[in-house]
C-alpha distance (Angstrom), angle and dihedral (degrees) to the residues before:
residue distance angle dihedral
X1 . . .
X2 4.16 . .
X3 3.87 91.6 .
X4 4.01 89.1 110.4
X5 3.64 97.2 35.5
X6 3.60 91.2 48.6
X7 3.82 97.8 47.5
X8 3.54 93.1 49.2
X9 3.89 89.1 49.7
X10 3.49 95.8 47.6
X11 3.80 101.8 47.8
X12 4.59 82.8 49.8
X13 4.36 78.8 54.3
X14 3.68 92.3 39.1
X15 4.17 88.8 53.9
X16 3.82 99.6 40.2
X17 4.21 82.7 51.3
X18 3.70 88.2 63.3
X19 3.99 91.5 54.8
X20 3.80 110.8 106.2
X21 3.90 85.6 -154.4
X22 3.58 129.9 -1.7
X23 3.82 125.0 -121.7
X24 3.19 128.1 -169.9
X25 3.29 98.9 -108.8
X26 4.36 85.4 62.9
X27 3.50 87.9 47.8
X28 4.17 85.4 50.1
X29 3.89 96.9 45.3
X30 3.82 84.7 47.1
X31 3.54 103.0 46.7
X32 3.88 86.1 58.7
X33 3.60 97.4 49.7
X34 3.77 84.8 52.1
X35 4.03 90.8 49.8
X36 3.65 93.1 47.8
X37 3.86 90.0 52.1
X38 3.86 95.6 58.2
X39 3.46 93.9 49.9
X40 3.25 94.4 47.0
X41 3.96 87.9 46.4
X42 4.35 82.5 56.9
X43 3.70 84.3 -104.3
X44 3.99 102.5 168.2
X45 4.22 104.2 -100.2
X46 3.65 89.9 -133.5
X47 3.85 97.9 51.4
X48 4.49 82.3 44.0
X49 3.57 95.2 56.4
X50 4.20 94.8 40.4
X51 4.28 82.5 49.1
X52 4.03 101.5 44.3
X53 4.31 88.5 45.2
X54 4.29 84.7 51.1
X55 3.83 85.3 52.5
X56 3.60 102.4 45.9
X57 3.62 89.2 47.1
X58 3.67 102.4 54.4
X59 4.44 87.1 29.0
X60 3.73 96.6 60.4
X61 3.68 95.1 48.7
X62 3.90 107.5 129.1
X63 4.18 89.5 -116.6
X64 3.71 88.8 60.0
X65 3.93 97.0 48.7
X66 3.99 90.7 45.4
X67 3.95 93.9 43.1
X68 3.48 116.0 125.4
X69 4.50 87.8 -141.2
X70 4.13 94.4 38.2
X71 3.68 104.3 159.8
X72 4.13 88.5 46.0
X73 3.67 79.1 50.8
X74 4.04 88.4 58.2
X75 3.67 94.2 40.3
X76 3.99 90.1 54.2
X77 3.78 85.0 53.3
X78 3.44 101.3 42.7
X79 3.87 94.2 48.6
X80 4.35 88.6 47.1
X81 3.79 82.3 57.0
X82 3.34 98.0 49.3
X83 3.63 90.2 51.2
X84 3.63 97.2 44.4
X85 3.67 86.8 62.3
X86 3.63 90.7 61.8
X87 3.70 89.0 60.5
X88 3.51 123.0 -127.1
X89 4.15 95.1 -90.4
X90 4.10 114.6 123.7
X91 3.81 114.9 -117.9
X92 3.42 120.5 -124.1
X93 3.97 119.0 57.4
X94 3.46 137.0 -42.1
X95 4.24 130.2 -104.0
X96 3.71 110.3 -79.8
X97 3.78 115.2 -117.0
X98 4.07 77.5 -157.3
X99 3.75 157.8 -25.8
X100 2.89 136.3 -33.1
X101 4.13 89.3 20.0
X102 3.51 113.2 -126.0
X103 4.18 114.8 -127.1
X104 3.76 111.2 -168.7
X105 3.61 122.6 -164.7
X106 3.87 131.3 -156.3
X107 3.61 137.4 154.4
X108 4.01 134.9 121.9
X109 3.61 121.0 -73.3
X110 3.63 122.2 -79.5
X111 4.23 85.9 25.9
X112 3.97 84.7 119.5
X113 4.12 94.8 -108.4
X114 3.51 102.7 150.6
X115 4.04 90.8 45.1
X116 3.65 83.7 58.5
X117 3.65 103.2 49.5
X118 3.48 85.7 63.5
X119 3.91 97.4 49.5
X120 3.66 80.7 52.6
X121 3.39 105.0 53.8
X122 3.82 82.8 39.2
X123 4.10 90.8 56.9
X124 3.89 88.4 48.6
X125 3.50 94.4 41.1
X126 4.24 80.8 61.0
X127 3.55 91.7 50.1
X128 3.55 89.7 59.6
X129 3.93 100.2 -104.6
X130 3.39 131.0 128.4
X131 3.36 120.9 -115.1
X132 4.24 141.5 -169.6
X133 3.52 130.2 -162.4
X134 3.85 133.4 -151.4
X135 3.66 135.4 165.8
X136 3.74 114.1 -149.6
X137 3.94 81.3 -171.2
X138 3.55 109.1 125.0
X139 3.75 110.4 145.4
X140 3.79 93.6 54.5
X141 4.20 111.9 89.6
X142 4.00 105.8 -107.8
X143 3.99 94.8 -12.7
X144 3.62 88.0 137.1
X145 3.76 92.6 49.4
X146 3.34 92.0 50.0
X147 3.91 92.4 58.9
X148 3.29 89.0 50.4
X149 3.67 103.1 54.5
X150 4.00 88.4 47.1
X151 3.97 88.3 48.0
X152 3.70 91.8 57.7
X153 3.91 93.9 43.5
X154 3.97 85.0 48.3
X155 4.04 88.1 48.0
X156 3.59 81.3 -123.3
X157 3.74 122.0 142.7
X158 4.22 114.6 -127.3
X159 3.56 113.0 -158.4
X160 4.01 106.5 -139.9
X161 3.69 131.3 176.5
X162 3.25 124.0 -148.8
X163 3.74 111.9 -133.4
X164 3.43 104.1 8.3
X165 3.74 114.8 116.4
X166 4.08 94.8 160.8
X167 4.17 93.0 111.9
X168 4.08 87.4 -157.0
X169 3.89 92.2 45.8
X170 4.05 90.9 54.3
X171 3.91 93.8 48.8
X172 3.86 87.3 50.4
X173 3.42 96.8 51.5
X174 3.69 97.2 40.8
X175 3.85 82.9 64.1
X176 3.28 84.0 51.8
X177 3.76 105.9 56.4
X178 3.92 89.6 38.8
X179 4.31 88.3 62.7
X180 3.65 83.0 47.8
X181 3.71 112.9 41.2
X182 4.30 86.7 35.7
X183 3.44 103.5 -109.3
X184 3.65 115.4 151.5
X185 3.62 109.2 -150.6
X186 4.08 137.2 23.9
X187 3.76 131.0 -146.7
X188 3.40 111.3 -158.4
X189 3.94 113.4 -163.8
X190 3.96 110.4 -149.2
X191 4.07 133.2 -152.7
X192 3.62 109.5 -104.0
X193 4.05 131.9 -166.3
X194 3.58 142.4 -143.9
X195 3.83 91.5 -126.5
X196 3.48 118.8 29.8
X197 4.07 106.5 -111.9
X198 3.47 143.3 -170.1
X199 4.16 89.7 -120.6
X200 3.79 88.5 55.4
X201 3.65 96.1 49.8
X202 3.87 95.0 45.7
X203 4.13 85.1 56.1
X204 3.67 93.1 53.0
X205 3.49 103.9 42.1
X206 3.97 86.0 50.9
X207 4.23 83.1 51.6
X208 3.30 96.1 50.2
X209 4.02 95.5 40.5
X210 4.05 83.3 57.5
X211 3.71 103.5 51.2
X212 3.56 99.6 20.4
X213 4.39 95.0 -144.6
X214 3.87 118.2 -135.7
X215 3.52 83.7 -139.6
X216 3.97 134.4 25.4
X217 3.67 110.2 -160.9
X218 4.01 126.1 -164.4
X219 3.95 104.9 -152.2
X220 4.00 109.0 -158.2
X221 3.47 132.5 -171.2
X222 3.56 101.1 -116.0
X223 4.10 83.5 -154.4
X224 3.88 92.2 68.6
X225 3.61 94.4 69.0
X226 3.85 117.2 -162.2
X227 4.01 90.9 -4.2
X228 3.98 85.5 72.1
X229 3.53 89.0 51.8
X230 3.75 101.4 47.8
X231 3.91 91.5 53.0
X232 3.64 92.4 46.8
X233 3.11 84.8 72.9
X234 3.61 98.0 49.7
X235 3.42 86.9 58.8
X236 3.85 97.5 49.0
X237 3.52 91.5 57.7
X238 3.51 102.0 50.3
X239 4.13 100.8 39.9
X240 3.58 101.3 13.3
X241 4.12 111.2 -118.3
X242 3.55 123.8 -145.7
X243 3.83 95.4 -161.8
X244 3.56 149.4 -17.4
X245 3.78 139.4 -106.2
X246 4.17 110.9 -149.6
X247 3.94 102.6 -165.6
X248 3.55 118.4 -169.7
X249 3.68 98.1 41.3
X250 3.67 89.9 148.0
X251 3.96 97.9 55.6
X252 3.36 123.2 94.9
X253 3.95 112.9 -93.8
X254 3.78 126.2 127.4
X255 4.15 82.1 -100.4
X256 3.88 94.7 -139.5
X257 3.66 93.0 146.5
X258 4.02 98.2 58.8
X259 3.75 79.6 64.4
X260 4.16 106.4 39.7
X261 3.75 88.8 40.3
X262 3.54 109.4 95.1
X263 4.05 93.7 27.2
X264 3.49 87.4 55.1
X265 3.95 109.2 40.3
X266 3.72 99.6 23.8
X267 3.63 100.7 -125.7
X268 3.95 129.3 101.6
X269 3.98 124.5 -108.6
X270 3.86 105.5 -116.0
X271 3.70 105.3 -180.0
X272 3.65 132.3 12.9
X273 3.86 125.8 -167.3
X274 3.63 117.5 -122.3
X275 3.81 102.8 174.6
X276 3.58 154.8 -0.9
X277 3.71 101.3 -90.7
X278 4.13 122.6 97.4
X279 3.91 74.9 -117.0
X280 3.63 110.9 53.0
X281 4.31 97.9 88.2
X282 3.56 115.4 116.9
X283 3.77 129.2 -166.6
X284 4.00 99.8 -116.5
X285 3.73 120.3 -108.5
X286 3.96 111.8 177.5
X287 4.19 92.3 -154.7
X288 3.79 95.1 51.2
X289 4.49 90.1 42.7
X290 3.99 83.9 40.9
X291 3.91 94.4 48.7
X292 3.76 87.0 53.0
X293 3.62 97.2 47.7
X294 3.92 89.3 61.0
X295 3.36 100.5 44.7
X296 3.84 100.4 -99.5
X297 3.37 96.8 112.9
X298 4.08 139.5 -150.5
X299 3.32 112.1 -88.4
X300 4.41 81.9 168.4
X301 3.37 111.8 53.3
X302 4.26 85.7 42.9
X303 3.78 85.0 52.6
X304 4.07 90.4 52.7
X305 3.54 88.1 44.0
X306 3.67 90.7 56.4
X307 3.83 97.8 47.7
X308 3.60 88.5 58.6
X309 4.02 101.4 57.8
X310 4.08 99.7 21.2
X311 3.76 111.9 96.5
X312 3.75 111.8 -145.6
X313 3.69 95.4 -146.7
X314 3.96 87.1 54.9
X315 3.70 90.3 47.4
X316 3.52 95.9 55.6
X317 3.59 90.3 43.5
X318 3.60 100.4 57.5
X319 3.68 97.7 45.3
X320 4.04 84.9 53.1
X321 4.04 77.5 53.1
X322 3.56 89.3 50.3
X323 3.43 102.5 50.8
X324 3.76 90.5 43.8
X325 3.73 84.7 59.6
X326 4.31 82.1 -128.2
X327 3.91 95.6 126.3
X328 3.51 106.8 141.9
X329 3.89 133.7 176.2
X330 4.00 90.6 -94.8
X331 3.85 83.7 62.0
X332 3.97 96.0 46.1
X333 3.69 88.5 53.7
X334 3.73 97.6 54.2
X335 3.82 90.6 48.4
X336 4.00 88.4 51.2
X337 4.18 89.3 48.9
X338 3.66 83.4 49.1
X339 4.02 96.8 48.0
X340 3.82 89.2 48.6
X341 4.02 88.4 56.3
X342 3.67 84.9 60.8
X343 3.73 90.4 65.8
X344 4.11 141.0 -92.6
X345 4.03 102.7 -25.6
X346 4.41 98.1 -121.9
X347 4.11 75.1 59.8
X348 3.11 102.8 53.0
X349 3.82 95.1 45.7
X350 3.86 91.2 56.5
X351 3.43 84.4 63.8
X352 4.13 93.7 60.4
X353 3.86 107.3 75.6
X354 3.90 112.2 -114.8
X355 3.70 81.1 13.3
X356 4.02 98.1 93.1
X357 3.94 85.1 77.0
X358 3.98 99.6 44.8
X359 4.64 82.9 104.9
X360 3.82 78.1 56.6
X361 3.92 91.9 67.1
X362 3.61 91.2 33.6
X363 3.38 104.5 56.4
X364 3.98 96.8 -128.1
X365 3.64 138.0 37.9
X366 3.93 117.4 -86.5
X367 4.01 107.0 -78.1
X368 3.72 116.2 -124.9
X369 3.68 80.6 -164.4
X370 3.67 92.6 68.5
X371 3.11 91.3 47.5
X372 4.05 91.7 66.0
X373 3.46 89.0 37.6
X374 4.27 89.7 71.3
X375 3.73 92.6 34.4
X376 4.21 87.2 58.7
X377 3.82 87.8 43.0
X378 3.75 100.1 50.1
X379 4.02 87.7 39.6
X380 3.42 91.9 57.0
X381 3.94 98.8 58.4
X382 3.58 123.0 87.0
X383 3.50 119.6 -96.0
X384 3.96 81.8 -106.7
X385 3.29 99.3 55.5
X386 4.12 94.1 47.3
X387 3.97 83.4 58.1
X388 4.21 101.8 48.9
X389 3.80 105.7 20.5
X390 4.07 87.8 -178.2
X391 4.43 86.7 79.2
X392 3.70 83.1 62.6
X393 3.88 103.3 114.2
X394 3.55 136.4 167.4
X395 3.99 104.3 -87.4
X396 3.99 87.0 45.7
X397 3.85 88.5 48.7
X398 3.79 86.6 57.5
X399 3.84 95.5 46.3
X400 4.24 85.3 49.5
X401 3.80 95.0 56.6
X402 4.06 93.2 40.7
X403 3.95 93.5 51.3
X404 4.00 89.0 42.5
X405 4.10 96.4 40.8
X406 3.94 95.4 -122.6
X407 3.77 131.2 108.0
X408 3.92 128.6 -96.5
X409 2.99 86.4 -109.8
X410 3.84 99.2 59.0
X411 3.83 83.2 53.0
X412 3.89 103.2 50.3
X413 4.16 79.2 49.3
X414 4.09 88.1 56.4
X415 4.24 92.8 52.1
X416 4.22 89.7 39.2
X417 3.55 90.1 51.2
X418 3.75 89.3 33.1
X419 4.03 88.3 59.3
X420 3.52 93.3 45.0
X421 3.57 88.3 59.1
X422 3.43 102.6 52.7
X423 3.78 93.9 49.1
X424 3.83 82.2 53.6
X425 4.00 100.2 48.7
X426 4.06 89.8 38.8
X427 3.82 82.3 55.7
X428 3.67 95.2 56.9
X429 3.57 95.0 36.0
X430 4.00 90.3 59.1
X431 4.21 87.3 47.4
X432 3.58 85.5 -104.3
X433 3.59 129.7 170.1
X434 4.44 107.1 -67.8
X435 3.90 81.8 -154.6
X436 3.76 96.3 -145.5
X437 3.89 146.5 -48.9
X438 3.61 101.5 -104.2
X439 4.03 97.9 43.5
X440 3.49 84.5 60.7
X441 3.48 97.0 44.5
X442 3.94 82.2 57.0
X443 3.63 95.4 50.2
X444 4.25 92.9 52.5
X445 4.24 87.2 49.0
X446 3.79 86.1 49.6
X447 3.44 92.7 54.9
X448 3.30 101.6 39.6
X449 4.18 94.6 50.5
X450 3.90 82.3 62.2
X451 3.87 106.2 -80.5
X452 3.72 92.1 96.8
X453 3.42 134.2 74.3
X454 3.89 119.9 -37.8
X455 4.19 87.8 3.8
């Protein structure tokens, strides 16, 4: 969503970094490109104007002109900014006054709120809570069933009444059966509108009057841009939300609302979407979203990301494999299922620091499609021939890319690359020498362009 913003940002950064000394007219000319950007980005003019006088304040300062590093100076104050607007409120939820704790969601229709009671009974569920679902939808055609197909992907149980149409008697009850079945916390999955009305509002307060939610989350379509933002606050007003859930982070709007949100509404963002998977919600933290947008990456939330699909056991395993120089094309496809579990790939490498720019150097953004490509190949070689690569001739070559729909060629660049690769890992393994930063920068943009793996 911040790839524009971010660019933009980063190439203002990438020119005051060249400056010898700043002046204040650099500082000026920057400042503007910066202000331009976030409008641009659908950044809230009120919230731009109150962010580019914080900067100029604190960036004209005589230690920042006379600095022997100015433009890292800049950066540094840029990126406090930008997480000053963010607030200083964790993601995540708030303390229970009690149990089970009470989740209440709102939001207009179409904003993606029953998707994300699921991914948030699915992020509890992680954390080793127990959660319940209920919908207290009834007016929307097969809202209910829609919860409950999601619960049951999630493994998440949805508490369902049958008969009861009341939408304040099936949040009280739900409450109910999660005191008396043990359940410690209940997600209750609201009716939402196109428009917000005066019928809506009545229903919700009477919802939230009757289980009285821990936490009353807004969730916005991160899509709708400033629209989200202004009926946020419709919504604050009238029930009184304690944060807000921006889906959709990972699409491709300008993403001007992430940043007027709290400035605007008054209320913290506590979970942002990031995929498509019942998986892919993350408690928000403005440093680690703010790192990413200028390029720094988040070396964190890729790590948390990674604890939640890497099996030990298989870890250990493979490094054994490693060091036994016995890593074979059966192995390399397990680690790519496993990579793809950590999300789509141009994702993932924002998260790597220096690594947001790696489509830069090759020319075009890392191809899912490529990706496939070497999954179909390697699936469509015997199990021998995933074990000892070397039996791997010419007529078998030919039976590979007809059974996987690519060329021969595609498949005698999978075992080149493939070799290369283990010469590489069997180098590291035996602490040998990593041969440089930038030569392997080189090789991952030559890959990537299409003479890599699955090109």
């Amino acid at each position: 969503m911040f790839e524009s913003l971010s660019e933009r940002l980063q190439g203002i950064f990438r020119t005051l970094r060249g400056e010898a000394r700043l002046s204040e007219s650099a500082v000026e000319s920057a400042l503007r490109e910066i202000r331009m950007a976030l409008l641009e980005a659908d950044v809230n003019f009120r919230v731009t104007k109150a962010f580019i006088d914080r900067v100029r304040e604190r960036a004209v300062g005589q230690d920042v002109l006379r600095s022997l590093t100015p433009g890292q100076h800049v950066v540094r104050i840029v990126r406090d900014e930008l997480i000053a607007l963010f607030g200083d409120a964790p993601g995540g939820l708030r303390a229970a006054k009690s149990t089970p704790h009470v989740v209440l969601l709102v939001g207009l229709q179409g904003a993606g709120k029953t998707t994300a009671a699921a991914r948030l009974a699915r992020w509890m569920a992680r954390r080793g809570r127990h959660p319940l679902l209920v919908s207290t939808d009834v007016r929307r055609p097969a809202a209910i069933e829609q919860l409950g197909v999601l619960g049951r992907q999630a493994g998440i149980r949805v508490f369902d009444p049958a008969g009861e149409a009341d939408p304040v008697a099936r949040a009280s009850r739900a409450i109910a059966e999660a005191r008396t079945l043990g359940f410690d916390a209940v997600i209750v999955d609201t009716a939402g509108r196109l428009h917000v009305d005066s019928a809506l509002m009545g229903e919700l307060q009477a919802i939230r009057d009757a289980v009285h939610p821990d936490d009353a989350l807004y969730v916005a379509d991160a899509m709708t841009g400033q629209d989200a933002i202004r009926s946020a606050g419709e919504f604050n007003r009238h029930i009184g939300v304690t944060g807000v859930i921006l889906t959709k982070l990972d699409g491709d709007a300008r993403g001007g609302a992430a940043l007027s949100v709290v400035a605007v509404v008054g209320v913290p963002i506590a979970f942002v979407g990031v995929g498509e998977r019942l998986d892919d919600l993350e408690a928000f933290q403005a440093d680690r979203l703010v790192s990413r947008l200028l390029g720094m990456g988040d070396v964190l939330s890729l790590i948390e990301r990674a604890e939640h699909v890497v099996d030990r056991d298989e870890a250990a395993r493979l490094e054994r494999k490693l060091r036994a120089d016995d890593f074979t094309l059966e192995d390399f496809l397990a680690q790519l299922k496993t990579l793809r579990k950590l999300g789509p790939l141009e994702q993932v490498l924002a998260m790597l620091p220096g690594m947001g720019r790696l489509k830069d150097l090759a020319g075009a953004s890392p191809d899912e499609r490529q990706l496939n490509a070497v999954e179909a190949m390697i699936n469509s070689m015997t199990p021998g021939e995933r074990r000892s690569y070397r039996i791997i001739d010419g007529s078998r070559r030919r039976r590979i890319a007809r059974g996987s729909g690519t060329a021969v060629e595609d498949v005698n660049r999978l075992l080149r690359q493939f070799m290369q690769m283990r010469k590489m890992l069997k180098a590291v393994g035996a602490g040998g020498p990593g041969g440089g930063g930038r030569r392997r920068m080189r090789q991952a943009a030559a890959m990537l362009r299409g003479r890599g793996l699955g090109a």
